[in-house]
Residue frames relative to the residue before (quaternion, step in Angstrom):
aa qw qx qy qz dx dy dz
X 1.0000 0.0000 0.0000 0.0000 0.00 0.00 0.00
X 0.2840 -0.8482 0.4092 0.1803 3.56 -0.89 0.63
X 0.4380 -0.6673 0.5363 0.2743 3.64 -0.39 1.56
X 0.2409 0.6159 -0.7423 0.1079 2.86 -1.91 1.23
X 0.5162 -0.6645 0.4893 0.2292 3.18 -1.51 1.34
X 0.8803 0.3089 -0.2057 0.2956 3.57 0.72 -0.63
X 0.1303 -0.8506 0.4003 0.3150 4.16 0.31 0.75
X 0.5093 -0.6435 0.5707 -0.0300 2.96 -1.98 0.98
X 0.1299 -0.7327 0.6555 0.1286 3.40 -0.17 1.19
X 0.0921 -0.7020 0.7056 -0.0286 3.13 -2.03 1.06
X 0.1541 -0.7292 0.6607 0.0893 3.58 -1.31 0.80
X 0.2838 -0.6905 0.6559 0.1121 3.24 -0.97 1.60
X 0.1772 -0.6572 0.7325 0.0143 3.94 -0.87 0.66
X 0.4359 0.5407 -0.6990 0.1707 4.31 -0.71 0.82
X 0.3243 0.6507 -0.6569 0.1999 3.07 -1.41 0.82
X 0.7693 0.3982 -0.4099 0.2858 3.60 -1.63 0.29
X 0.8285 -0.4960 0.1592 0.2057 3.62 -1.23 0.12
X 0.7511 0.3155 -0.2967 0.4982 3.60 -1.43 0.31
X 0.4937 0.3123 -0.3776 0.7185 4.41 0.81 0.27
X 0.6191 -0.2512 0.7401 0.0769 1.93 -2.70 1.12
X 0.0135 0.8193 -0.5730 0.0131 4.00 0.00 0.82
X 0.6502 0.5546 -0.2840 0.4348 3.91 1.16 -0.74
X 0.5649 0.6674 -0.1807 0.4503 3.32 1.94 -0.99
X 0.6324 0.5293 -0.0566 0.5627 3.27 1.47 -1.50
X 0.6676 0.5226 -0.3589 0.3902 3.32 0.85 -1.01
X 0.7944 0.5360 -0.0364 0.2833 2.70 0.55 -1.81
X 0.4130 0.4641 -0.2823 0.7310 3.98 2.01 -0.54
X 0.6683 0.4163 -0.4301 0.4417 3.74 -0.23 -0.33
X 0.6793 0.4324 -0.3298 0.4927 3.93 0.46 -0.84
X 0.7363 0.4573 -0.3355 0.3691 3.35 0.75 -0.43
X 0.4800 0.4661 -0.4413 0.5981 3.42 1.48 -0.71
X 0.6907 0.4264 -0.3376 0.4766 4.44 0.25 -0.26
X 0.5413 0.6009 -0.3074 0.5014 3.29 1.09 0.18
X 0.6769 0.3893 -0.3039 0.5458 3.23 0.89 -0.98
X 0.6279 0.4237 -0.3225 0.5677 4.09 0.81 0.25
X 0.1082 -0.8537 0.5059 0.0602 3.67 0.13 1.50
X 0.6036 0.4457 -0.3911 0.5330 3.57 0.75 0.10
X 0.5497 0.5154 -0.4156 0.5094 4.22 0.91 0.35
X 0.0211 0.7977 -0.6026 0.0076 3.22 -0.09 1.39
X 0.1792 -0.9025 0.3891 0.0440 3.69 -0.25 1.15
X 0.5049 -0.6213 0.5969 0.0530 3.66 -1.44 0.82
X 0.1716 0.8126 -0.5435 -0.1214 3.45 -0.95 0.77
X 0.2060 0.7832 -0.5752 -0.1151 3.56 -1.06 -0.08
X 0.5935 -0.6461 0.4362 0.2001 2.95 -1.42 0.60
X 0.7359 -0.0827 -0.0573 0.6695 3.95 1.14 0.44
X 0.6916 -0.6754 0.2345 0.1027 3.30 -1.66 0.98
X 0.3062 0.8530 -0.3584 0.2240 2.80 1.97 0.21
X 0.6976 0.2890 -0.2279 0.6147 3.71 1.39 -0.36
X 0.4006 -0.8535 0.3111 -0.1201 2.70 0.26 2.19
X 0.6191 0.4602 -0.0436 0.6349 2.86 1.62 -2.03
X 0.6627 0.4037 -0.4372 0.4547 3.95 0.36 -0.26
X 0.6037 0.6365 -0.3105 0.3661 3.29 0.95 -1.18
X 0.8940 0.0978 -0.1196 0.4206 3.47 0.35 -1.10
X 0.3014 0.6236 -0.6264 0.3576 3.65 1.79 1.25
X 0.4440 0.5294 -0.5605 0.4565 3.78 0.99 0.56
X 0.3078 -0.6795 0.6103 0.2665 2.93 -2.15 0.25
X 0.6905 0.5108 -0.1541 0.4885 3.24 2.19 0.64
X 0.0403 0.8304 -0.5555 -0.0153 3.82 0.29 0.80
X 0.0245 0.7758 -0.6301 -0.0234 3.09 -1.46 1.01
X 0.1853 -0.8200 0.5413 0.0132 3.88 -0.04 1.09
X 0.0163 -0.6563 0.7439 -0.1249 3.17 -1.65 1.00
X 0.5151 0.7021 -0.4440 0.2112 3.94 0.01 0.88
X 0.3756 -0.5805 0.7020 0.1706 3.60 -1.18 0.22
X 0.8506 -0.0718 0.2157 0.4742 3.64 -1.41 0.60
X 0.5404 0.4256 -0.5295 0.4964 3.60 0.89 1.34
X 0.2511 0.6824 -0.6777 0.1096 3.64 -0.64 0.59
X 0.9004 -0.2085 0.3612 0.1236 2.93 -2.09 0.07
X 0.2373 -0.6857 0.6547 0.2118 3.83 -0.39 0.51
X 0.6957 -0.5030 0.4277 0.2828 3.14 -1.23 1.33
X 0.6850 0.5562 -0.1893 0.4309 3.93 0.79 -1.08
X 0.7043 0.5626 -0.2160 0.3753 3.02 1.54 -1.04
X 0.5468 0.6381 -0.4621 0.2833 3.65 1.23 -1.38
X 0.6054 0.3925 -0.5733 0.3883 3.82 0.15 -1.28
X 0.6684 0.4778 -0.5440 0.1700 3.84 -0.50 -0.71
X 0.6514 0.6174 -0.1835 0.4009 3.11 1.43 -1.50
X 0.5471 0.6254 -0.1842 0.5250 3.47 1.51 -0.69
X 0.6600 0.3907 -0.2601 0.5867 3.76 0.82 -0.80
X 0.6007 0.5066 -0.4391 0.4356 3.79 0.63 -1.19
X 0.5606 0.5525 -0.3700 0.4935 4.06 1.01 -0.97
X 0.7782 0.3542 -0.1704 0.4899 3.52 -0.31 -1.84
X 0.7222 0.3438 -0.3898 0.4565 3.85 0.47 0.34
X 0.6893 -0.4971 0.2453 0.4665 3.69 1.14 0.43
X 0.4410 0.5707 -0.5432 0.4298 3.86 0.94 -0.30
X 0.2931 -0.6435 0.7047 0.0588 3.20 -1.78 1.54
X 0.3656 -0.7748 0.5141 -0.0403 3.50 -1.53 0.95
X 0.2227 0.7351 -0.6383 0.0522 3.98 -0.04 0.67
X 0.3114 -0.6652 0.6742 -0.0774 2.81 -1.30 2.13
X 0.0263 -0.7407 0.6713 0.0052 3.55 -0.91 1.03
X 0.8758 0.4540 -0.0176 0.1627 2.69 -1.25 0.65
X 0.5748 -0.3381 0.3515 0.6571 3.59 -0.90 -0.89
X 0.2006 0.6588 -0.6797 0.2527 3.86 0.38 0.30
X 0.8635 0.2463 -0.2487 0.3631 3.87 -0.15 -0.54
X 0.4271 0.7168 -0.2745 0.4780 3.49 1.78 0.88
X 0.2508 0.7554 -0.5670 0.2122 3.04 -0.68 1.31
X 0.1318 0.8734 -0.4320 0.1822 3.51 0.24 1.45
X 0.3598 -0.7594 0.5396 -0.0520 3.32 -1.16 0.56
X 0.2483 -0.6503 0.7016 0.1523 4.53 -0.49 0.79
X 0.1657 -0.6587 0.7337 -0.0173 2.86 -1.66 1.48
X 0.8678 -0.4630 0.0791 0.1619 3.32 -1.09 0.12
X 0.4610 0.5328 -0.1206 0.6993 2.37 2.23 0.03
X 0.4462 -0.8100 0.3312 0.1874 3.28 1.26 -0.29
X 0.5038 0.4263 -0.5498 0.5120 3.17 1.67 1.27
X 0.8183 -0.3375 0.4334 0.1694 2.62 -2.27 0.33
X 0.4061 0.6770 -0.6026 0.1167 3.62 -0.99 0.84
X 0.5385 -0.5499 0.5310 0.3544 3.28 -1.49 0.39
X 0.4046 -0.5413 0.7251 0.1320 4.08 -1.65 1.68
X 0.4382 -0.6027 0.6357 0.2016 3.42 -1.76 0.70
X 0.2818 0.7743 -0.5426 0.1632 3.46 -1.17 0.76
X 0.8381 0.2523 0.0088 0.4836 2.86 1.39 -1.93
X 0.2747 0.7515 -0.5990 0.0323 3.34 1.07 0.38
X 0.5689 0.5573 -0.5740 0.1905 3.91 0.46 -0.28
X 0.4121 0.7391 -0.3190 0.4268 3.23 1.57 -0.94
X 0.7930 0.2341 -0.1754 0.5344 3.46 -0.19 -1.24
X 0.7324 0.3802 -0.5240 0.2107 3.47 0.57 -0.03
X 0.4105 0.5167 -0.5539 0.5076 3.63 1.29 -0.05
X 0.7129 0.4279 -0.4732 0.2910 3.48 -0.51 -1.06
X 0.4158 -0.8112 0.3230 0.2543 3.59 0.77 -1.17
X 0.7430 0.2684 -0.0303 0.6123 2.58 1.82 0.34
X 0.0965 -0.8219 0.5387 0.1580 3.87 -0.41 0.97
X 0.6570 -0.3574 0.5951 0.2940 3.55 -1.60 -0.15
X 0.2569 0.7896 -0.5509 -0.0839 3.48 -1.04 0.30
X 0.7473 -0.2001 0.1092 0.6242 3.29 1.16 -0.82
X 0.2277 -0.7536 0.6130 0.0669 3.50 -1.32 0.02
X 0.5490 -0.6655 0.4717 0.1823 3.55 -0.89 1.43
X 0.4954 -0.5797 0.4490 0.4658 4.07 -0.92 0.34
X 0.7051 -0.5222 0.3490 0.3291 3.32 -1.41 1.72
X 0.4095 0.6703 -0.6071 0.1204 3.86 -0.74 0.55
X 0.6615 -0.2999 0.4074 0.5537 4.18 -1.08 -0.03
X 0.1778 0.6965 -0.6884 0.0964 3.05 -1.72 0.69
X 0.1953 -0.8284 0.4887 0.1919 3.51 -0.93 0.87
X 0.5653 -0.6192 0.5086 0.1959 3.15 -1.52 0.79
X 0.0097 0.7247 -0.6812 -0.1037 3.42 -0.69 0.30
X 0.5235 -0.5215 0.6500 0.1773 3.24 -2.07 1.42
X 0.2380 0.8169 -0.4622 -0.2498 2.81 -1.27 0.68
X 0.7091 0.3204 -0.3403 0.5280 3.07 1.90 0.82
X 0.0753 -0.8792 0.4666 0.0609 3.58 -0.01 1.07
X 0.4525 0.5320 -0.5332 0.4773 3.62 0.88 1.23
X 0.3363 0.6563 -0.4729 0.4822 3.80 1.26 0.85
X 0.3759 -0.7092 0.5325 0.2685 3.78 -0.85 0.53
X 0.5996 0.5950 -0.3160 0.4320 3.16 1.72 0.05
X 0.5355 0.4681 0.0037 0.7029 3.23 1.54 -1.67
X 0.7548 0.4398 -0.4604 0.1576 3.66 -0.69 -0.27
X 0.7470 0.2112 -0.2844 0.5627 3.37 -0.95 1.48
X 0.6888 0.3324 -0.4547 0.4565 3.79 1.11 0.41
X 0.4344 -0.7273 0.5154 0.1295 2.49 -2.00 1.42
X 0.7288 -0.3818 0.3088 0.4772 3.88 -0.72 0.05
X 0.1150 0.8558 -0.4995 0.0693 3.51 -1.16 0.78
X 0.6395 -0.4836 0.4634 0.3773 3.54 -0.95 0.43
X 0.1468 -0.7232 0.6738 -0.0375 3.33 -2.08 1.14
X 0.0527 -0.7853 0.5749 -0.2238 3.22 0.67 1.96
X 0.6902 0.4889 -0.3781 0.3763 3.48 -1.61 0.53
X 0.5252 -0.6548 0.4647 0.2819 3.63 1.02 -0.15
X 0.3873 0.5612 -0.6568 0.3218 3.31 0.82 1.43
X 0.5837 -0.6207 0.4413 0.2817 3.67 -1.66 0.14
X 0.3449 -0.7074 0.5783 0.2153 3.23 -1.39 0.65
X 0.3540 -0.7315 0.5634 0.1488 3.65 0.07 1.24
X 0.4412 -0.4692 0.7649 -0.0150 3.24 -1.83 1.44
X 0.2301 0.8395 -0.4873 0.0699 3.40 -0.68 0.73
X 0.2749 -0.7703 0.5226 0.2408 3.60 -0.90 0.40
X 0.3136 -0.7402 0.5900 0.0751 3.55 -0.44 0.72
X 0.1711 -0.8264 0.4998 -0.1949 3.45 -0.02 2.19
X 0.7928 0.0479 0.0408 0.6062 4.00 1.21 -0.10
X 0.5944 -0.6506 0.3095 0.3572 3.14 -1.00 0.56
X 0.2309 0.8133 -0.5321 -0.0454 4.16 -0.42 -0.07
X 0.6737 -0.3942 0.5111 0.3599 3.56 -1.83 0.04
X 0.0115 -0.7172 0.6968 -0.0037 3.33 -0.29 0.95
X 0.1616 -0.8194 0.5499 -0.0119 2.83 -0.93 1.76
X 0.7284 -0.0487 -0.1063 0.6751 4.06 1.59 0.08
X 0.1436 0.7330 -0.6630 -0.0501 2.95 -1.65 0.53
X 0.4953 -0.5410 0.6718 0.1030 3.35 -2.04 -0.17
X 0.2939 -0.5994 0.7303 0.1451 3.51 -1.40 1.02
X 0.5998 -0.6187 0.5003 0.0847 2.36 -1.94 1.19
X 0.1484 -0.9000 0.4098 -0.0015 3.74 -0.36 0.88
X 0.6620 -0.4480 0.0038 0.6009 3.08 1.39 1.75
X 0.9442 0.0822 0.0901 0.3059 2.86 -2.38 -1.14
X 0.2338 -0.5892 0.7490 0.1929 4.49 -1.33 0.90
X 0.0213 -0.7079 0.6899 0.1503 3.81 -0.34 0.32
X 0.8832 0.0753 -0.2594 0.3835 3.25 -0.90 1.13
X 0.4100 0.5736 -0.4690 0.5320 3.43 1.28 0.98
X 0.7193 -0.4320 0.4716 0.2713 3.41 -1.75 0.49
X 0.7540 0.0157 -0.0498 0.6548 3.53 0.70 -1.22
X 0.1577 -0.8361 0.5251 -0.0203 2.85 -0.22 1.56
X 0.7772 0.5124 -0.2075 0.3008 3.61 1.05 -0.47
X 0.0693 0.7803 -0.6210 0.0250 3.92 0.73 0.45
X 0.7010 -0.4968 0.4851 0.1626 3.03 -2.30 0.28
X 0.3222 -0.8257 0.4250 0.1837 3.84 0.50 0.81
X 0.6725 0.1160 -0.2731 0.6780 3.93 0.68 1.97
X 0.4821 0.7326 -0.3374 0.3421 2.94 0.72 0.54
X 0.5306 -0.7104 0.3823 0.2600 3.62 0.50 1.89
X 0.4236 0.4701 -0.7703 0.0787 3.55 -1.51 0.27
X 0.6624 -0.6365 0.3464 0.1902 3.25 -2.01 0.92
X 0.3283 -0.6952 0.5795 0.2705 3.46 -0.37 0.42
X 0.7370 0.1735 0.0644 0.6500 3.70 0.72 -1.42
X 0.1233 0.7734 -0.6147 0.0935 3.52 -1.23 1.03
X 0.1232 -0.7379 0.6377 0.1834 3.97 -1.22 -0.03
X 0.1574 -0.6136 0.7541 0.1731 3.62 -0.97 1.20
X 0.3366 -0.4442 0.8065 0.1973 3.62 -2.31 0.05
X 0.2239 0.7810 -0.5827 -0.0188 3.47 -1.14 0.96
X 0.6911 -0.1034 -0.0481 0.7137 3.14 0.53 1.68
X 0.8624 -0.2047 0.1510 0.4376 3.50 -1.07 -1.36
X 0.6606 0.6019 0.0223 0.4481 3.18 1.88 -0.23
X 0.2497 -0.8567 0.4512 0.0130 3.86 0.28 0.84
X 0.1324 -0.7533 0.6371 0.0953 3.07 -1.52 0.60
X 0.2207 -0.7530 0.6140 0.0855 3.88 -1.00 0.81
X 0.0813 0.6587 -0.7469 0.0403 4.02 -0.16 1.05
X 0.0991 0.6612 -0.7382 -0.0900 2.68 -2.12 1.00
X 0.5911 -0.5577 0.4713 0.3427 3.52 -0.67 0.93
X 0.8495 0.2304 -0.3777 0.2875 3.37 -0.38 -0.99
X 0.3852 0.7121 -0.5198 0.2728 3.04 -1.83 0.07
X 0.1820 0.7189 -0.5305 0.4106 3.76 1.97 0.42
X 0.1365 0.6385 -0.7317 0.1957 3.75 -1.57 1.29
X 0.1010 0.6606 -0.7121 0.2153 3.11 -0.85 1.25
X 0.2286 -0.8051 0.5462 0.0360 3.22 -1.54 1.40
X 0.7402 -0.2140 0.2545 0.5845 4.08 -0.83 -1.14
X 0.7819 0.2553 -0.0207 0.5683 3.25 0.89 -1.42
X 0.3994 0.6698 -0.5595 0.2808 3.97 0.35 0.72
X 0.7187 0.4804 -0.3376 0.3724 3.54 0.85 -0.83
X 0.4612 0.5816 -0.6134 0.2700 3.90 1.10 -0.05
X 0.5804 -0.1393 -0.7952 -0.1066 0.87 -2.58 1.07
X 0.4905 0.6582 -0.4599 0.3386 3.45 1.26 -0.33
X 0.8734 -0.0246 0.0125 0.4862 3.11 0.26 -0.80
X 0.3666 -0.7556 0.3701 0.3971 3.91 -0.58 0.81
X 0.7671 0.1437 -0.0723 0.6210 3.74 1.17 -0.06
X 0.3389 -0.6519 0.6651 0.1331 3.46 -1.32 0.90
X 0.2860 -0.7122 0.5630 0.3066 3.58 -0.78 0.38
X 0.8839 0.0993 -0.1877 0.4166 3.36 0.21 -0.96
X 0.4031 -0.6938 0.4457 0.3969 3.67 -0.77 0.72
X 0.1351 -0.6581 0.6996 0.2433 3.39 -1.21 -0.28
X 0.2644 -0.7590 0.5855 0.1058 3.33 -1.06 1.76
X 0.2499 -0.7991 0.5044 0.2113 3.83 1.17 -0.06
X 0.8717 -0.1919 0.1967 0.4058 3.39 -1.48 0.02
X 0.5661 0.7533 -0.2471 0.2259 3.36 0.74 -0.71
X 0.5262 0.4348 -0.2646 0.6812 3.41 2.49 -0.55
X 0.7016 0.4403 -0.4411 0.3454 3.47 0.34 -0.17
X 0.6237 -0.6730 0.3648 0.1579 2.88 -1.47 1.38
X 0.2900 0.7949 -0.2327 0.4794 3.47 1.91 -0.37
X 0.7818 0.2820 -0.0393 0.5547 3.30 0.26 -1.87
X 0.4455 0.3481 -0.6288 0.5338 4.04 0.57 0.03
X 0.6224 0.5750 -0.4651 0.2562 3.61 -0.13 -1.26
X 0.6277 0.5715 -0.2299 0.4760 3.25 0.65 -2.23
X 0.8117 0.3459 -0.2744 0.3824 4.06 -0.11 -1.14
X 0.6352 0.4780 -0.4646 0.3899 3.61 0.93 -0.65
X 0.4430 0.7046 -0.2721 0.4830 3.43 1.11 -0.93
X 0.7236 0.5120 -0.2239 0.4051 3.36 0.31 -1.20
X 0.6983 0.5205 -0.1479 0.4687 3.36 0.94 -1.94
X 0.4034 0.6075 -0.4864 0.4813 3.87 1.56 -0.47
X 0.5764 0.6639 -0.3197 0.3532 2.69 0.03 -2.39
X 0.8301 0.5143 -0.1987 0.0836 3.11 -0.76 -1.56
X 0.5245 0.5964 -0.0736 0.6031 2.84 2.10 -1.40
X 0.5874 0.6256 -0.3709 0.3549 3.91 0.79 -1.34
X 0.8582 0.2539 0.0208 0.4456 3.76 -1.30 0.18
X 0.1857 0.7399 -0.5815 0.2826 4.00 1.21 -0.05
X 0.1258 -0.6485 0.7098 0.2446 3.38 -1.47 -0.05
C-alpha cells in the first residue's frame, strides 16, 4: 500500500449495459485500495453531478451511461479546476439498434464526447490484437514495449473529437459486422491509451478493459455463451491500471 500524508477524494462512476459491470466495479476498488489515503465514492450514473465532482478524483467505467446535456458544464469546471479523470473503457459509448438492427451512435451528446475527446463507433469481431507504444516518456507508458490483447477484449473504432497525447494504439483490422460504420481502412491508427489537458486538469482514456459474462447481454439476449474475460488477466493491464491510479493522484489542485 502506498503511504500518503494527504487524502484524496475519488468518485467511482460504473454502471450501464452489455459489460460484466460488478466484475469491473469491483477490480477497480481494489486497484483504490492499494492507495490508503483514497477514500472513495460510488455511483452508478451521473445524475449526482454535485457528489461526483465534490471529488478531486473521477474514475469511470460505463456503457450507454453519459452525462445529461445540462450536466457537461459541471463536468467541465471539475477539469478546468484541476480534477484528474480515468475513462475506461466503454466510457465514450453511447449507442442505439436501428432497423436493421445495427449499432450506431443518436446525436445529443456531442458536448460530452467533445470534452472527453473521443467517441465510440464501432469495433471489429473479438480476436488478439497488438498494441503498439508509442510514447514511453508518460509515467503511464514509460519503458513499455508493444504487446498482445488476448482474452477477448475489443479493438475500439473511434472518432477522434480534440486534440490529445496519444500514448498507445492499434490498427484497424478491417470490416464492424453489425455496426453502422461498418467499413474502416485495415492499418489504420486509433488510440488505445491517450491524455487530454482541460484547463488545470487532465483526462487519461483507455479503451481496454471490454468484460462480458452469461447474463450481460439482457435483454438482448437471455444468455451469452462465451464469456469474454478481456484484458483484465493480463499482467500488462495490472501494470497499465496501477500506473493509472498514480497518475490520477499527480498535479491535483
Amino acid at each position: 500500500m502506498s503511504a500518503h500524508k494527504t487524502k484524496r477524494n475519488v468518485s467511482l462512476v460504473t454502471g450501464g449495459d452489455y459489460h460484466d459491470i460488478d466484475y469491473a466495479r469491483h477490480r477497480l476498488l481494489g486497484f483504490l485500495l492499494e492507495h490508503a489515503h483514497l477514500r472513495t465514492r460510488v455511483f452508478h450514473t451521473f445524475d449526482n453531478m454535485d457528489g461526483i465532482c465534490a471529488s478531486e478524483c473521477l474514475v469511470t467505467y460505463t456503457c450507454n451511461v453519459v452525462p445529461d446535456p445540462s450536466q457537461v458544464p459541471k463536468l467541465r469546471s471539475f477539469l478546468e479546476n484541476g480534477g484528474r479523470w480515468l475513462a475506461l473503457h466503454g466510457t465514450n459509448s453511447w449507442l442505439a439498434q436501428n432497423e436493421q438492427g445495427r449499432w450506431y451512435t443518436p446525436g445529443g451528446h456531442e458536448d460530452y464526447f467533445n470534452l472527453l475527446g473521443s467517441r465510440f463507433a464501432a469495433h471489429p469481431p473479438i480476436q488478439p490484437y497488438r498494441v503498439y507504444v508509442t510514447d514511453t516518456c508518460h509515467p503511464v507508458s514509460r519503458d513499455c514495449r508493444d504487446f498482445m490483447v488476448e482474452g477477448g477484449d475489443e479493438l475500439y473504432y473511434m472518432h477522434m473529437l480534440a486534440d490529445v497525447r496519444v500514448l498507445m494504439q492499434a490498427k484497424a483490422s478491417g470490416a464492424a459486422r453489425g455496426f453502422v460504420e461498418r467499413e474502416w481502412d485495415a492499418g489504420q491508427s486509433h488510440p488505445v491509451l491517450y491524455e487530454k489537458q482541460v484547463g488545470s486538469g487532465c483526462i487519461l482514456y483507455f479503451s481496454l478493459g471490454h468484460r462480458r459474462g452469461h447474463w450481460d447481454m439482457e435483454p438482448l439476449l437471455d444468455y451469452y455463451e462465451h464469456e469474454e474475460p478481456g484484458a483484465w488477466e493480463l499482467p500488462v493491464f495490472s501494470t497499465l491500471m496501477r500506473r493509472s491510479m498514480t497518475w490520477l493522484q499527480e498535479g491535483v489542485k
